[in-house]
N, C-alpha and C positions, 0 to 999 in steps of 0.2 A: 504411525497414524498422524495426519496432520491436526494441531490445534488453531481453532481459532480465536486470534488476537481481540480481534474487536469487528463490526460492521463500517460499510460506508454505502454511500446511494449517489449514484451517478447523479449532476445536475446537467441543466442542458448546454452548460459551456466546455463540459467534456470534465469538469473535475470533478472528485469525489469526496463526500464529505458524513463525517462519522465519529466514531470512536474508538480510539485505542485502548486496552486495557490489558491491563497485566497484574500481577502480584502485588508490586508497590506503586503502578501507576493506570493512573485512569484521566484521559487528557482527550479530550474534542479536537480531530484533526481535518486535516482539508490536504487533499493530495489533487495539486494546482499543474494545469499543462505548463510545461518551461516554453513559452514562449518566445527566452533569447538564447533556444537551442543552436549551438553555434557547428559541435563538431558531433559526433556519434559519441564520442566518450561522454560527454554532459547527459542528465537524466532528462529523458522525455518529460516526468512528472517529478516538482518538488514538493516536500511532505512536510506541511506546518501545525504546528499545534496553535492553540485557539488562542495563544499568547504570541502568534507570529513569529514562533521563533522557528527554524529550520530544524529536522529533525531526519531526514532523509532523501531519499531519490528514489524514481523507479524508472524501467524499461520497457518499451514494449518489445514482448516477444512473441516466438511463435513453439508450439510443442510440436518436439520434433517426432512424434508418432501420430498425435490426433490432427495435426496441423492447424488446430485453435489458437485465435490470438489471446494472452492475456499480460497483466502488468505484471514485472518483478521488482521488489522492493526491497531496499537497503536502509535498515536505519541504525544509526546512532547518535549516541546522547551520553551524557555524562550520567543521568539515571539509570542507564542500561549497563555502567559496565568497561572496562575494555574492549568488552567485544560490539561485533558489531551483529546485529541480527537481520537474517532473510526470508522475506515470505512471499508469497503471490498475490493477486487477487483475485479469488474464485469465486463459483455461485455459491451463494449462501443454501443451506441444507434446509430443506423445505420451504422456501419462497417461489411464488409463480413471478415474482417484478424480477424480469431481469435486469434491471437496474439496482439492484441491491445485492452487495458483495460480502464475502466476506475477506480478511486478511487472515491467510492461512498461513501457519508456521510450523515446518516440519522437523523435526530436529534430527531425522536419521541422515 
Protein backbone atom coordinates (compact mmCIF):
# COMPACT_ATOMS: atom_id res chain seq x y z
CA UNK A 1 0.00 0.00 0.00
CA UNK A 2 1.51 3.08 -0.95
CA UNK A 3 2.40 5.86 1.91
CA UNK A 4 2.34 9.34 1.73
CA UNK A 5 5.47 11.32 2.10
CA UNK A 6 4.30 14.62 2.29
CA UNK A 7 1.80 17.07 -0.07
CA UNK A 8 2.77 19.65 -2.79
CA UNK A 9 0.14 22.13 -5.04
CA UNK A 10 0.94 22.86 -8.36
CA UNK A 11 1.80 26.72 -8.99
CA UNK A 12 1.07 28.22 -12.29
CA UNK A 13 4.70 27.99 -13.52
CA UNK A 14 4.38 24.28 -13.64
CA UNK A 15 6.39 23.60 -10.28
CA UNK A 16 5.21 22.16 -7.11
CA UNK A 17 5.66 23.21 -4.01
CA UNK A 18 4.92 21.56 -0.29
CA UNK A 19 6.25 19.45 2.19
CA UNK A 20 8.24 16.46 2.69
CA UNK A 21 8.08 14.66 5.77
CA UNK A 22 9.33 11.62 7.11
CA UNK A 23 10.35 10.15 10.48
CA UNK A 24 13.32 12.25 11.15
CA UNK A 25 12.60 14.84 8.49
CA UNK A 26 10.22 17.49 7.82
CA UNK A 27 11.59 20.13 5.20
CA UNK A 28 9.39 22.58 2.64
CA UNK A 29 10.27 21.65 -0.88
CA UNK A 30 9.66 22.95 -4.25
CA UNK A 31 9.95 20.55 -7.17
CA UNK A 32 11.26 23.09 -9.94
CA UNK A 33 10.76 22.40 -14.12
CA UNK A 34 14.75 21.66 -15.27
CA UNK A 35 14.68 24.26 -17.61
CA UNK A 36 18.42 23.50 -18.82
CA UNK A 37 17.00 19.90 -19.70
CA UNK A 38 19.67 19.00 -22.18
CA UNK A 39 19.30 15.11 -22.87
CA UNK A 40 16.45 12.64 -21.69
CA UNK A 41 18.70 11.26 -19.01
CA UNK A 42 18.50 14.75 -16.87
CA UNK A 43 15.22 15.13 -14.55
CA UNK A 44 12.37 16.99 -16.19
CA UNK A 45 11.96 18.32 -12.40
CA UNK A 46 14.65 19.16 -9.71
CA UNK A 47 13.62 18.88 -6.12
CA UNK A 48 14.96 21.63 -3.56
CA UNK A 49 14.25 21.97 -0.07
CA UNK A 50 13.54 25.44 1.34
CA UNK A 51 17.24 25.79 2.15
CA UNK A 52 18.06 25.46 -1.93
CA UNK A 53 19.72 22.74 -1.59
CA UNK A 54 19.03 19.81 -4.19
CA UNK A 55 17.63 16.83 -3.00
CA UNK A 56 16.39 14.96 -5.99
CA UNK A 57 14.87 14.78 -9.63
CA UNK A 58 11.80 13.66 -11.21
CA UNK A 59 10.39 12.28 -14.71
CA UNK A 60 7.64 12.59 -16.46
CA UNK A 61 5.98 9.43 -17.37
CA UNK A 62 3.20 7.76 -18.58
CA UNK A 63 1.33 4.49 -16.88
CA UNK A 64 1.72 1.81 -18.87
CA UNK A 65 -2.04 0.53 -18.33
CA UNK A 66 -4.12 3.67 -17.47
CA UNK A 67 -2.10 5.76 -19.93
CA UNK A 68 -1.99 8.79 -17.24
CA UNK A 69 0.59 11.12 -17.18
CA UNK A 70 2.41 11.61 -13.89
CA UNK A 71 5.84 12.68 -12.08
CA UNK A 72 8.47 10.05 -10.76
CA UNK A 73 10.79 11.01 -8.24
CA UNK A 74 14.23 10.19 -7.01
CA UNK A 75 15.57 11.42 -3.96
CA UNK A 76 18.62 11.51 -2.05
CA UNK A 77 20.35 13.04 0.70
CA UNK A 78 22.69 12.17 3.23
CA UNK A 79 19.42 12.28 5.73
CA UNK A 80 17.97 9.63 4.02
CA UNK A 81 20.56 7.08 4.03
CA UNK A 82 22.60 5.15 1.49
CA UNK A 83 19.71 4.59 -0.24
CA UNK A 84 18.09 6.40 -2.39
CA UNK A 85 14.17 6.61 -2.22
CA UNK A 86 11.21 6.55 -5.05
CA UNK A 87 7.82 7.95 -5.27
CA UNK A 88 5.34 9.35 -7.62
CA UNK A 89 3.09 12.15 -7.71
CA UNK A 90 -0.50 11.36 -7.24
CA UNK A 91 -3.82 12.82 -6.44
CA UNK A 92 -4.00 13.33 -2.98
CA UNK A 93 -6.99 11.13 -1.19
CA UNK A 94 -9.97 13.17 -0.78
CA UNK A 95 -9.08 16.62 -2.37
CA UNK A 96 -11.41 17.92 -5.33
CA UNK A 97 -8.08 20.65 -6.48
CA UNK A 98 -6.51 18.76 -8.74
CA UNK A 99 -3.74 20.68 -8.21
CA UNK A 100 -2.76 19.29 -5.00
CA UNK A 101 -0.75 16.09 -4.96
CA UNK A 102 0.47 13.89 -2.95
CA UNK A 103 4.08 12.20 -2.98
CA UNK A 104 3.40 8.56 -2.75
CA UNK A 105 6.02 6.06 -1.64
CA UNK A 106 5.49 2.46 -2.01
CA UNK A 107 7.95 0.15 -0.73
CA UNK A 108 6.72 -3.11 -2.37
Amino acid sequence: MAQALGYVTKTENGAYEGTLAMMSLKKRIRIQPNRAKESDAQPDFRVYTEDRVEIGGGWNRTGKTSGNAYVSLTFAAPEFGPHKIYANLGRAAGQDDEDVMAILWNPN
